[in-house]
mmCIF file of the protein (N, C-alpha, C, O) and its ligand, coordinates in Angstrom:
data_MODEL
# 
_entry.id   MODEL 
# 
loop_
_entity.id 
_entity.type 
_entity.pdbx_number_of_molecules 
1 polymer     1 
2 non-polymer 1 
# 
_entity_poly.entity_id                      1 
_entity_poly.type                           'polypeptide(L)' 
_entity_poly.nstd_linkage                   no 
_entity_poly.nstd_monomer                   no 
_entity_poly.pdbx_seq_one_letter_code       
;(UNK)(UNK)(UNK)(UNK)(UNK)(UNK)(UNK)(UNK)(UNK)(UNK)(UNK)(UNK)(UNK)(UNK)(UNK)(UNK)
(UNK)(UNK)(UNK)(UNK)(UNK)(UNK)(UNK)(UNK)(UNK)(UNK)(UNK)(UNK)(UNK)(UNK)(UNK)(UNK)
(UNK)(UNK)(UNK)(UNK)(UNK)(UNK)(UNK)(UNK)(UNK)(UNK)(UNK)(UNK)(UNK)(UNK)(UNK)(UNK)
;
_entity_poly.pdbx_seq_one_letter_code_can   XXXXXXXXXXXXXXXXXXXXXXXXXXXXXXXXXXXXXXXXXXXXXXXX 
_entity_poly.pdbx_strand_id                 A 
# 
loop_
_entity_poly_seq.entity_id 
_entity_poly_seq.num 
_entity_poly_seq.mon_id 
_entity_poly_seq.hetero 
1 1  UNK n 
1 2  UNK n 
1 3  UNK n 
1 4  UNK n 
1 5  UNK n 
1 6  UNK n 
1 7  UNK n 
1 8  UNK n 
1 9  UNK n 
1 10 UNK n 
1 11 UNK n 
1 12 UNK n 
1 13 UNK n 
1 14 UNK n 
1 15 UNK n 
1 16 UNK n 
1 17 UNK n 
1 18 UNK n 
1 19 UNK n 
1 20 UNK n 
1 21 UNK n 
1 22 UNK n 
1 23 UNK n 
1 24 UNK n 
1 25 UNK n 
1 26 UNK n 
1 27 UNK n 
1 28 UNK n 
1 29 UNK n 
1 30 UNK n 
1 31 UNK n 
1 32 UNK n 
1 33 UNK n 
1 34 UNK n 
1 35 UNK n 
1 36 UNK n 
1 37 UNK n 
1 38 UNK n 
1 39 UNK n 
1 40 UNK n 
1 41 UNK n 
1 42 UNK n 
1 43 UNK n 
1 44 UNK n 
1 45 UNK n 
1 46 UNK n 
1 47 UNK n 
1 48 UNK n 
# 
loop_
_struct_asym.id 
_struct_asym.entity_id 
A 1 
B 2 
# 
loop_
_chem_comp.id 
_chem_comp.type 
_chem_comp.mon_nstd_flag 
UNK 'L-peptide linking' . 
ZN  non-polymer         . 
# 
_pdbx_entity_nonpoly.entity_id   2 
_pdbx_entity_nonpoly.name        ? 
_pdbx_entity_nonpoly.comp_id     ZN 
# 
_pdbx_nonpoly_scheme.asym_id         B 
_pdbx_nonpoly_scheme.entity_id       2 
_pdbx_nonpoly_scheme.mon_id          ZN 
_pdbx_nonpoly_scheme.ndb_seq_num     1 
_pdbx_nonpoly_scheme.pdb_seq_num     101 
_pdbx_nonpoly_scheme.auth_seq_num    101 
_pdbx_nonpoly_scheme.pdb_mon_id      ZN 
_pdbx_nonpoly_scheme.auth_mon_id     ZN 
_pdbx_nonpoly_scheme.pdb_strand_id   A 
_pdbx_nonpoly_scheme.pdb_ins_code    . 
# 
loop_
_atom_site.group_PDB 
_atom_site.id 
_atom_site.type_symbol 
_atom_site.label_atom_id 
_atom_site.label_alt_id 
_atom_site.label_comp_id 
_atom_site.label_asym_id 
_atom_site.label_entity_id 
_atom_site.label_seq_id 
_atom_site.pdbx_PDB_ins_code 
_atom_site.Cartn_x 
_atom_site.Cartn_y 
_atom_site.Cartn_z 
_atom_site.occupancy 
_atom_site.B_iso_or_equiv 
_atom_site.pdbx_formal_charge 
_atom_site.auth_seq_id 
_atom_site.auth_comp_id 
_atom_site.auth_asym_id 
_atom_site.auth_atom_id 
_atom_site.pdbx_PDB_model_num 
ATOM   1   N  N  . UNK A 1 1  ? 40.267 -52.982 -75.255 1.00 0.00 ? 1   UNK A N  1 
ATOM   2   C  CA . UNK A 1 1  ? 40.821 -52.644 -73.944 1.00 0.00 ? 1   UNK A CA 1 
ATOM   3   C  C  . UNK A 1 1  ? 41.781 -51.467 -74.086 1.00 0.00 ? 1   UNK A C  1 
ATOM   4   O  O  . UNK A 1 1  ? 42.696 -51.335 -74.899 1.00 0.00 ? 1   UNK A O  1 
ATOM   5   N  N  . UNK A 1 2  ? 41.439 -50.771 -73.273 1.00 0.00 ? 2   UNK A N  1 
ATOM   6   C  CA . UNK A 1 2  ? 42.707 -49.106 -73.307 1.00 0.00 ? 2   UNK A CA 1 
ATOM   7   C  C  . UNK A 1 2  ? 43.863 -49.524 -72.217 1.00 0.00 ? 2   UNK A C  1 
ATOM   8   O  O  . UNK A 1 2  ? 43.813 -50.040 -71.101 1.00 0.00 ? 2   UNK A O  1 
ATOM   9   N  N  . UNK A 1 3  ? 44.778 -49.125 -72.941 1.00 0.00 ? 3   UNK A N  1 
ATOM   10  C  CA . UNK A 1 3  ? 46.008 -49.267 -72.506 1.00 0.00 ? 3   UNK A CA 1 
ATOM   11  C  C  . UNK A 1 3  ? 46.923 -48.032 -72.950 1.00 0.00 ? 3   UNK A C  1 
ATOM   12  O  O  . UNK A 1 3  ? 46.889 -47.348 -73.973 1.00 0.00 ? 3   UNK A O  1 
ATOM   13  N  N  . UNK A 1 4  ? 47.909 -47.974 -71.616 1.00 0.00 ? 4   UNK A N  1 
ATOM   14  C  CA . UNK A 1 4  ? 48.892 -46.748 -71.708 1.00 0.00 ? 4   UNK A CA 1 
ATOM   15  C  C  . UNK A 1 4  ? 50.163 -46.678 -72.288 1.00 0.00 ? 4   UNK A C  1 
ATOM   16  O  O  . UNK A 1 4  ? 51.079 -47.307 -71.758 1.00 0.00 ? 4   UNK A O  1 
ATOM   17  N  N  . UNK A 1 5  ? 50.347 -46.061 -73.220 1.00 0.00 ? 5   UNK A N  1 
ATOM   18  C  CA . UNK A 1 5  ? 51.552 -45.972 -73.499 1.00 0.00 ? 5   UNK A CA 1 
ATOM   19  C  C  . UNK A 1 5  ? 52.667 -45.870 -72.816 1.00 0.00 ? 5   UNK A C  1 
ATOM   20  O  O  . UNK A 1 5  ? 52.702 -44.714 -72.395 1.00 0.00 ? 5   UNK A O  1 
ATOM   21  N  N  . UNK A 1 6  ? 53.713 -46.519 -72.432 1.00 0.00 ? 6   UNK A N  1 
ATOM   22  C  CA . UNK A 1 6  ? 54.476 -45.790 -71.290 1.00 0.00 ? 6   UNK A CA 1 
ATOM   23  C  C  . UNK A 1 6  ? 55.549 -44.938 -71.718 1.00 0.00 ? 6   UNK A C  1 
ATOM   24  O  O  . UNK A 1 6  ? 56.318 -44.291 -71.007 1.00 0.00 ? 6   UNK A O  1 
ATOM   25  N  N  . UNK A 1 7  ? 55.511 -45.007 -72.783 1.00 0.00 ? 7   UNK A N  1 
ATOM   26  C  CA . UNK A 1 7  ? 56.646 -43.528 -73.151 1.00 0.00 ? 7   UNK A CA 1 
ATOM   27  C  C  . UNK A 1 7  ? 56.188 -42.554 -72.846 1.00 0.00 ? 7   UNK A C  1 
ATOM   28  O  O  . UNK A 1 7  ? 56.386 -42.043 -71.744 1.00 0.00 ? 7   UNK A O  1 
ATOM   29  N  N  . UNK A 1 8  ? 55.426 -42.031 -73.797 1.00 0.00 ? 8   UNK A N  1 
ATOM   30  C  CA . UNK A 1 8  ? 54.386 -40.339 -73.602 1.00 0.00 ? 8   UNK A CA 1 
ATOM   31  C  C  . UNK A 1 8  ? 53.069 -40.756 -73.015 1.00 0.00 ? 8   UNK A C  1 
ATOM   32  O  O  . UNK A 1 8  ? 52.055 -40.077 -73.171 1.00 0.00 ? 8   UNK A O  1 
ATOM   33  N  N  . UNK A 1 9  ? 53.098 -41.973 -72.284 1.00 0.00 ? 9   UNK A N  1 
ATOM   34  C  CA . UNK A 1 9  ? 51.787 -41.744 -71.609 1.00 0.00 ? 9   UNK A CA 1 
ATOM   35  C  C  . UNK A 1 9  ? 50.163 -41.561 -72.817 1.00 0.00 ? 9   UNK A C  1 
ATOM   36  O  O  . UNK A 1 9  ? 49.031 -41.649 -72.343 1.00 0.00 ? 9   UNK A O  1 
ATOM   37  N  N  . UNK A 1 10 ? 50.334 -41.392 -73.847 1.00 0.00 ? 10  UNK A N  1 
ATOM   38  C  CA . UNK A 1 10 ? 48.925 -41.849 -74.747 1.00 0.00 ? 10  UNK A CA 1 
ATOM   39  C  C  . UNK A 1 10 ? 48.444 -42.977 -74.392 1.00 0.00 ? 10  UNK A C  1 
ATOM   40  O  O  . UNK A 1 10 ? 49.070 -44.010 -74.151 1.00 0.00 ? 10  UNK A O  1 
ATOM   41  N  N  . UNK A 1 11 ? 46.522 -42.663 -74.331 1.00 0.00 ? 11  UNK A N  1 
ATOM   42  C  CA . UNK A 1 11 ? 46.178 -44.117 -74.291 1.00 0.00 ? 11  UNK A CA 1 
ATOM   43  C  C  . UNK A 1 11 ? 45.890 -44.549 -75.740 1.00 0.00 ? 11  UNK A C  1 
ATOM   44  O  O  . UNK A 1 11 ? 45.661 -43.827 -76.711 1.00 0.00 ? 11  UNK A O  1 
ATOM   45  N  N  . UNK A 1 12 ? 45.923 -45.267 -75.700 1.00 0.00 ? 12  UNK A N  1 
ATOM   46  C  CA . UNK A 1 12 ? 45.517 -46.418 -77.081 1.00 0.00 ? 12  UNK A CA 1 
ATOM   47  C  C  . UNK A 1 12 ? 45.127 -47.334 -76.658 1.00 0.00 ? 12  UNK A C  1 
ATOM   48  O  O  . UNK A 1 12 ? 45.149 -47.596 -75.455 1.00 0.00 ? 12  UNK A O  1 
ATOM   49  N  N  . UNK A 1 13 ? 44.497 -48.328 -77.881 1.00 0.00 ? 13  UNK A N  1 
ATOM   50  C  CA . UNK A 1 13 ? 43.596 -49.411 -77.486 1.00 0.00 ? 13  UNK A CA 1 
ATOM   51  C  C  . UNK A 1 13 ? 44.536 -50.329 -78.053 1.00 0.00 ? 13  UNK A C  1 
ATOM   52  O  O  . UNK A 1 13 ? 45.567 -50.038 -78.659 1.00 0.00 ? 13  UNK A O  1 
ATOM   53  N  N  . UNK A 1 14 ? 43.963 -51.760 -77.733 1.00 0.00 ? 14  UNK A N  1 
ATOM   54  C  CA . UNK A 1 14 ? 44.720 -52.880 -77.588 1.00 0.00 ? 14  UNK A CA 1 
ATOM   55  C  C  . UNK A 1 14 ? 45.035 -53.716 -78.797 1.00 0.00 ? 14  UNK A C  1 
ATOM   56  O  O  . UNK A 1 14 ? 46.017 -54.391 -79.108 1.00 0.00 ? 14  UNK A O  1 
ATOM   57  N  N  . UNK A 1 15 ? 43.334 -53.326 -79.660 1.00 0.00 ? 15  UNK A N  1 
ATOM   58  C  CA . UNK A 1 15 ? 43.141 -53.949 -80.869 1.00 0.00 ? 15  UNK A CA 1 
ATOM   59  C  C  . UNK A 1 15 ? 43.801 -53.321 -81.622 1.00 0.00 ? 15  UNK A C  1 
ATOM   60  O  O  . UNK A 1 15 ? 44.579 -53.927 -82.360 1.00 0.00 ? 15  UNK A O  1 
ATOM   61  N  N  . UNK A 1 16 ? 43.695 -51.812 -81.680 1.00 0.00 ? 16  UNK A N  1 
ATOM   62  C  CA . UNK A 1 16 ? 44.391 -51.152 -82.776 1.00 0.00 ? 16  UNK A CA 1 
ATOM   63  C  C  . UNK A 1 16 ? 45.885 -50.722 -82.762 1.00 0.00 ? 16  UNK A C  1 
ATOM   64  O  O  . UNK A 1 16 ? 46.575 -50.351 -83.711 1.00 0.00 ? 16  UNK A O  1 
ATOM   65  N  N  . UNK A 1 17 ? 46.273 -50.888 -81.212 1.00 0.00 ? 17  UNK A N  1 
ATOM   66  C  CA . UNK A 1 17 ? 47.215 -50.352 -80.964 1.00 0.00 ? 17  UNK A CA 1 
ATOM   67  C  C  . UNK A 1 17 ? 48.719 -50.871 -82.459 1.00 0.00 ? 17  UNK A C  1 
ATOM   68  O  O  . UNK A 1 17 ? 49.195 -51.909 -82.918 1.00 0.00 ? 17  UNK A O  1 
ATOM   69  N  N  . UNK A 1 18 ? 48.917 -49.159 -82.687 1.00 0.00 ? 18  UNK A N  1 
ATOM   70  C  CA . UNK A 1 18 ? 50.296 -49.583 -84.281 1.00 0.00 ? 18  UNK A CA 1 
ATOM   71  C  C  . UNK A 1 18 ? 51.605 -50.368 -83.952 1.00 0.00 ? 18  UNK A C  1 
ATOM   72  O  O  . UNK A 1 18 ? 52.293 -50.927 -84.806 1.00 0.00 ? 18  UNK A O  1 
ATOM   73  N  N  . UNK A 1 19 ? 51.871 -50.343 -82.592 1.00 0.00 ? 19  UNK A N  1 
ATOM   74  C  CA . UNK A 1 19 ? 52.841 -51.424 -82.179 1.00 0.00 ? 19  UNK A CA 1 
ATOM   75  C  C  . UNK A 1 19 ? 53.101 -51.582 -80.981 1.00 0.00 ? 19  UNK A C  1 
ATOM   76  O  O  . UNK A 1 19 ? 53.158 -50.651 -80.178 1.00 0.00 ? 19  UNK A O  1 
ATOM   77  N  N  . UNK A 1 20 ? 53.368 -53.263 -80.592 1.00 0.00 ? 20  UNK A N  1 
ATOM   78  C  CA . UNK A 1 20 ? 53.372 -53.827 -79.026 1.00 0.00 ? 20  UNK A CA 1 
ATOM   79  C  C  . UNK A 1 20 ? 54.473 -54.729 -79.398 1.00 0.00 ? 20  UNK A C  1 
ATOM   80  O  O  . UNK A 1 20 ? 54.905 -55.059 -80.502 1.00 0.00 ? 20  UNK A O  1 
ATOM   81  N  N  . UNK A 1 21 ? 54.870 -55.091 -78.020 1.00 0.00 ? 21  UNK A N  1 
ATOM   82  C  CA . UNK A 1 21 ? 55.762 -56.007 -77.503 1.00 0.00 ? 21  UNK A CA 1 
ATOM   83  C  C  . UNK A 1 21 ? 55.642 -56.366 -76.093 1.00 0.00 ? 21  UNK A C  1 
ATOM   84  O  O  . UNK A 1 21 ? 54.960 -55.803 -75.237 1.00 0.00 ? 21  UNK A O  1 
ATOM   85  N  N  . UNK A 1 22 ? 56.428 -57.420 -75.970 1.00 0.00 ? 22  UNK A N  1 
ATOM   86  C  CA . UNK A 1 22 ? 56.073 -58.743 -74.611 1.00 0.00 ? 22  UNK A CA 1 
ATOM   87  C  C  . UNK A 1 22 ? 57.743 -58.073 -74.160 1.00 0.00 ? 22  UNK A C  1 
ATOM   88  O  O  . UNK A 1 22 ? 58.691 -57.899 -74.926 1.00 0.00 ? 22  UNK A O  1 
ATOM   89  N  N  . UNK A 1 23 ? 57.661 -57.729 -72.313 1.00 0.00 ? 23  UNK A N  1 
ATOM   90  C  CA . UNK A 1 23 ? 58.623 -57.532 -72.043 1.00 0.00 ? 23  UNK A CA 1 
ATOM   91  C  C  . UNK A 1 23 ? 57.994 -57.800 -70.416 1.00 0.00 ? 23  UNK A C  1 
ATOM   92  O  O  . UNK A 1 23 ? 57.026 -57.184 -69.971 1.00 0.00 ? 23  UNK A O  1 
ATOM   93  N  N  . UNK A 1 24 ? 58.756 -58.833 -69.669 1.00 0.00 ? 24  UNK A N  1 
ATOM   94  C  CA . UNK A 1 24 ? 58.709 -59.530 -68.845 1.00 0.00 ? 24  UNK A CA 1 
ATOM   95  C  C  . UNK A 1 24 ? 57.290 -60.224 -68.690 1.00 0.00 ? 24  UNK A C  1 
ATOM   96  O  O  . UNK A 1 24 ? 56.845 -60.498 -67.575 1.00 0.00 ? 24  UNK A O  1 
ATOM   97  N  N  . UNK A 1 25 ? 56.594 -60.497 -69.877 1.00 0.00 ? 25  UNK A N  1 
ATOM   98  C  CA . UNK A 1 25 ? 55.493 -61.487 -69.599 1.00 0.00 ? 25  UNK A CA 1 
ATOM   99  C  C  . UNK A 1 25 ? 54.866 -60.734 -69.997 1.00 0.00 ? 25  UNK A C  1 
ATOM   100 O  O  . UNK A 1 25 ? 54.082 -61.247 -70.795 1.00 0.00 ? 25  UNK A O  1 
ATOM   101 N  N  . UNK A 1 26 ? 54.681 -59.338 -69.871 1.00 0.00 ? 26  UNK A N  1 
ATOM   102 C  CA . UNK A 1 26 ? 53.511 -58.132 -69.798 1.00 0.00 ? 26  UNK A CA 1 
ATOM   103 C  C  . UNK A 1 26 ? 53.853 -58.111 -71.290 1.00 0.00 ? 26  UNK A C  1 
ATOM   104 O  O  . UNK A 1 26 ? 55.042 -58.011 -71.594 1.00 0.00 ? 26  UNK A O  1 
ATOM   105 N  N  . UNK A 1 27 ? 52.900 -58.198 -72.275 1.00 0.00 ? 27  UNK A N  1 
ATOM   106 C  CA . UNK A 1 27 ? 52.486 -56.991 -72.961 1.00 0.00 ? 27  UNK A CA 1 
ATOM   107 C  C  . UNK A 1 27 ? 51.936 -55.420 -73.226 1.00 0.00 ? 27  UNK A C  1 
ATOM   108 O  O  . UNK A 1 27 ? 50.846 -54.873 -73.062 1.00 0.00 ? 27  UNK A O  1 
ATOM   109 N  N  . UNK A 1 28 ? 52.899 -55.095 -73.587 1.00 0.00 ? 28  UNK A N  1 
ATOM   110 C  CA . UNK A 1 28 ? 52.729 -53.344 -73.803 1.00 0.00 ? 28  UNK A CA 1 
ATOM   111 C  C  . UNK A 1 28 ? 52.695 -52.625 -75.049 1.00 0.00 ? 28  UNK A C  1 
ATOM   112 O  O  . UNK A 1 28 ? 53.516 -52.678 -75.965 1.00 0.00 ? 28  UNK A O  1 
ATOM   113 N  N  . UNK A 1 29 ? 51.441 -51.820 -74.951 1.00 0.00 ? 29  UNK A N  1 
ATOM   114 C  CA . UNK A 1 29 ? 51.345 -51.521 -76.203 1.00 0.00 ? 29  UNK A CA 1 
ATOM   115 C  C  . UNK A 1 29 ? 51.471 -49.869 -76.045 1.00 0.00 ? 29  UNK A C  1 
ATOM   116 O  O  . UNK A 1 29 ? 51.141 -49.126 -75.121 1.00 0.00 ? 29  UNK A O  1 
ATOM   117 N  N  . UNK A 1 30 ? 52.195 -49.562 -77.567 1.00 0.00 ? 30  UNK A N  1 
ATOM   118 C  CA . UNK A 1 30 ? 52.228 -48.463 -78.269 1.00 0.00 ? 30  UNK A CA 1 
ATOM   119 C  C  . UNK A 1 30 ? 52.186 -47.560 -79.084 1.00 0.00 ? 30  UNK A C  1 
ATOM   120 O  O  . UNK A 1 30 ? 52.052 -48.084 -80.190 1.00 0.00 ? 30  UNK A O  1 
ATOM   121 N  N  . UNK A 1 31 ? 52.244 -45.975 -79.206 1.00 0.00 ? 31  UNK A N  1 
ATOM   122 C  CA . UNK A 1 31 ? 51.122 -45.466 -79.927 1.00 0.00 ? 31  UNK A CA 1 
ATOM   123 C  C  . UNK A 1 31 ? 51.872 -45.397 -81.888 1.00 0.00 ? 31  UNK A C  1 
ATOM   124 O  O  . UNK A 1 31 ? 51.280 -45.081 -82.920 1.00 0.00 ? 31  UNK A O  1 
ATOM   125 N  N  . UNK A 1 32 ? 53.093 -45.767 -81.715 1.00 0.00 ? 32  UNK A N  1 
ATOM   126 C  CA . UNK A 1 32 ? 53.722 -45.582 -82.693 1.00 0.00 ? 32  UNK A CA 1 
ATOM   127 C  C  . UNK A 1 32 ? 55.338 -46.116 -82.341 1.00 0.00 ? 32  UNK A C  1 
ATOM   128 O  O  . UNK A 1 32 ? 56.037 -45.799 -81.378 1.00 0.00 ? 32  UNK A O  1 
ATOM   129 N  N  . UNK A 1 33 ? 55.651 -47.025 -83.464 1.00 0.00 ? 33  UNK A N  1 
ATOM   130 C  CA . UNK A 1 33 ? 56.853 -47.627 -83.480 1.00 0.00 ? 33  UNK A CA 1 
ATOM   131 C  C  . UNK A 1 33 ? 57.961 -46.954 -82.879 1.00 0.00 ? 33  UNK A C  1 
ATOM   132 O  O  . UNK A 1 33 ? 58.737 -47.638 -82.213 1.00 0.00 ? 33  UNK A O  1 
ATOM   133 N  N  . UNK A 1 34 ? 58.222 -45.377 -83.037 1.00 0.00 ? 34  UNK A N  1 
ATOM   134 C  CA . UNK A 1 34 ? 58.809 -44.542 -82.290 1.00 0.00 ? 34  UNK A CA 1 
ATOM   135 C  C  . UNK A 1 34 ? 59.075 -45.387 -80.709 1.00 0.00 ? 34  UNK A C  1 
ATOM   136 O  O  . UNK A 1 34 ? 59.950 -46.060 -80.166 1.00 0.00 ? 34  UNK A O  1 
ATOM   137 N  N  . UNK A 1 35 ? 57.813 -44.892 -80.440 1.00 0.00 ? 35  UNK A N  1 
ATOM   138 C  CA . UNK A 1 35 ? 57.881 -45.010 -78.595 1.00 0.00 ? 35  UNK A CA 1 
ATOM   139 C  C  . UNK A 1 35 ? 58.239 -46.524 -78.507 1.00 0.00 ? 35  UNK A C  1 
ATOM   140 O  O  . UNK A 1 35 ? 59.107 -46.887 -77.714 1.00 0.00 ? 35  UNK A O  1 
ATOM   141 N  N  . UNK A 1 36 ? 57.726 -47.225 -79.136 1.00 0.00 ? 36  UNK A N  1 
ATOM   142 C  CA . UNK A 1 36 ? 58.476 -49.309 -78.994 1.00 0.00 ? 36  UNK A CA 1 
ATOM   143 C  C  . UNK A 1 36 ? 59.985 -48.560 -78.785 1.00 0.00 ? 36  UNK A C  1 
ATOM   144 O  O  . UNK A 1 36 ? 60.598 -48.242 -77.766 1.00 0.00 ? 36  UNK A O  1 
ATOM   145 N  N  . UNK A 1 37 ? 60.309 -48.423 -80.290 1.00 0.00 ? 37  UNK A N  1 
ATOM   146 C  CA . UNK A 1 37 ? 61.796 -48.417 -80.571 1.00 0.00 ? 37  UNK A CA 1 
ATOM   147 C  C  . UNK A 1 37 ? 62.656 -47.596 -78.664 1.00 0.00 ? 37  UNK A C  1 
ATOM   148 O  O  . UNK A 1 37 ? 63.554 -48.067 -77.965 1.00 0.00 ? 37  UNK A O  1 
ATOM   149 N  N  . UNK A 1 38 ? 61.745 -46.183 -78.465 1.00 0.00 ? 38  UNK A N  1 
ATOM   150 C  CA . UNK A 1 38 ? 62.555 -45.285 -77.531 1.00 0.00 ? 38  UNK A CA 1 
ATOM   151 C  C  . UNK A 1 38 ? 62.606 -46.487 -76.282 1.00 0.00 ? 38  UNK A C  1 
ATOM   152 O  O  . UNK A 1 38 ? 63.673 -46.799 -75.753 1.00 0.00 ? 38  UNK A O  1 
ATOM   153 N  N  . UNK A 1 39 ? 60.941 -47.270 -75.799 1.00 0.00 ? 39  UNK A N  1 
ATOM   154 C  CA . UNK A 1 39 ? 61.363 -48.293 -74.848 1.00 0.00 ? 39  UNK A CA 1 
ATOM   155 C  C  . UNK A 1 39 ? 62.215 -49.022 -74.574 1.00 0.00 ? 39  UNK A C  1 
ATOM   156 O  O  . UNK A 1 39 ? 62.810 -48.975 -73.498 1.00 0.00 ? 39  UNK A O  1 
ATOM   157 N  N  . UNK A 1 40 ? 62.563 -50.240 -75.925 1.00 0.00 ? 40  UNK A N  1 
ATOM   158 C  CA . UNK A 1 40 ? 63.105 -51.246 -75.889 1.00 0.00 ? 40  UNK A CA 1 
ATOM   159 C  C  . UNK A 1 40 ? 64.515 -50.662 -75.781 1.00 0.00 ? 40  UNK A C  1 
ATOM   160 O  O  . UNK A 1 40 ? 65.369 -51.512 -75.531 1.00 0.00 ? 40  UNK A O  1 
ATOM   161 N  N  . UNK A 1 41 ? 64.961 -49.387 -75.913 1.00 0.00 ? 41  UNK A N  1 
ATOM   162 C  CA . UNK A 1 41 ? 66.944 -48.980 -75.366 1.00 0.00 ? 41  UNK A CA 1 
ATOM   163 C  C  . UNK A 1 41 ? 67.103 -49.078 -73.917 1.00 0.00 ? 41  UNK A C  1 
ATOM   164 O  O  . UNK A 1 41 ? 68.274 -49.079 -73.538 1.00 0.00 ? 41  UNK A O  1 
ATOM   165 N  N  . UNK A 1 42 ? 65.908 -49.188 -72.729 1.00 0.00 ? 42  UNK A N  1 
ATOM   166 C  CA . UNK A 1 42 ? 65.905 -49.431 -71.716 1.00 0.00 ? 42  UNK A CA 1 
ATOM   167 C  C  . UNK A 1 42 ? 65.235 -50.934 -71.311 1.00 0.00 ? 42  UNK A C  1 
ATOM   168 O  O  . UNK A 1 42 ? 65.586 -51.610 -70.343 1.00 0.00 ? 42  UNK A O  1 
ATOM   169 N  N  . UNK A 1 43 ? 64.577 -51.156 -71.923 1.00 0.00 ? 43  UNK A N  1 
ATOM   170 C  CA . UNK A 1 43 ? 63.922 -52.557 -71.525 1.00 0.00 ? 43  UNK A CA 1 
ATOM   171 C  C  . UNK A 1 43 ? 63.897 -53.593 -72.808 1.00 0.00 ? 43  UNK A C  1 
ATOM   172 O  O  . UNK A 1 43 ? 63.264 -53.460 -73.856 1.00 0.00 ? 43  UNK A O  1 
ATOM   173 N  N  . UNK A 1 44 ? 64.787 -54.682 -72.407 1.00 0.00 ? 44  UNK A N  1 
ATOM   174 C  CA . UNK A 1 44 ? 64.953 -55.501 -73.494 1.00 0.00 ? 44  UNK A CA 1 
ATOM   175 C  C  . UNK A 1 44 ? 63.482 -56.240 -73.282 1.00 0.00 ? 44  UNK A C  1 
ATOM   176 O  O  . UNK A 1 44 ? 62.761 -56.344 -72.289 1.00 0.00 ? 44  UNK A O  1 
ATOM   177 N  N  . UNK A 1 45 ? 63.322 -56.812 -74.954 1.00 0.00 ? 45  UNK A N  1 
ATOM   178 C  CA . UNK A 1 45 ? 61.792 -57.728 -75.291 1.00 0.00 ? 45  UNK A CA 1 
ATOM   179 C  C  . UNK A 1 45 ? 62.282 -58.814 -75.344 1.00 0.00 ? 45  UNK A C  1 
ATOM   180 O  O  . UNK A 1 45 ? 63.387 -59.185 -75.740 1.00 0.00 ? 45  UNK A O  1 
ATOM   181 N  N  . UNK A 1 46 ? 61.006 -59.614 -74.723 1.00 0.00 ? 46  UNK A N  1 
ATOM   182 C  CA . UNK A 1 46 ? 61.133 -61.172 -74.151 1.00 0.00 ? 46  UNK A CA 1 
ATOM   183 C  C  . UNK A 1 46 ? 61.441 -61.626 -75.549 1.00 0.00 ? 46  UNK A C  1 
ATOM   184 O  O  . UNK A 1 46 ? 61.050 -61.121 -76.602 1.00 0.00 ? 46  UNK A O  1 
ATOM   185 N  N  . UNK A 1 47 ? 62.528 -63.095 -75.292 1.00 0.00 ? 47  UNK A N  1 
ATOM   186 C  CA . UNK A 1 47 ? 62.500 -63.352 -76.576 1.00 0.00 ? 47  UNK A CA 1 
ATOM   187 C  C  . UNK A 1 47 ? 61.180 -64.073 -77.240 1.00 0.00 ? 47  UNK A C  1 
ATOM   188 O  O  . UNK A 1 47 ? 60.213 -64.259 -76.501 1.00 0.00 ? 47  UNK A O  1 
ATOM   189 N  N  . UNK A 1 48 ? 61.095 -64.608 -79.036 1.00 0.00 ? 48  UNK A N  1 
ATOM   190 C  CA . UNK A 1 48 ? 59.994 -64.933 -79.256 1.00 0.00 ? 48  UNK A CA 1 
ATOM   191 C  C  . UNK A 1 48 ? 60.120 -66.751 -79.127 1.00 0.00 ? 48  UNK A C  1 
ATOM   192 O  O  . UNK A 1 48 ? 59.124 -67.453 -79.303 1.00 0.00 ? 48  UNK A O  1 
HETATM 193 ZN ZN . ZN  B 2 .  ? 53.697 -43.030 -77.694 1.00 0.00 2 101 ZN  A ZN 1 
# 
């Protein structure tokens, strides 16, 4: 499944995607730990 990055907007896929996190229920995936890390200073991750 393709999914958008929401930092820079890259798509990536779901399976391969290099790193995701759960933030309000949604999982979101991204193209590189970078863009997790730049997200999560605005949007805290659900806890586990
Ligand atoms: Zn990215």
């Amino acid at each position: 499944m393709k999914a958008k990055d929401p930092v820079c907007g890259m798509t990536v896929d779901s399976s391969t995607a290099p790193a995701r996190g759960t933030y309000g229920g949604q999982t979101v995936y991204f193209c590189a730990q970078s863009c997790q890390r730049t997200y999560e200073r605005t949007h805290p991750p659900d806890p586990r």
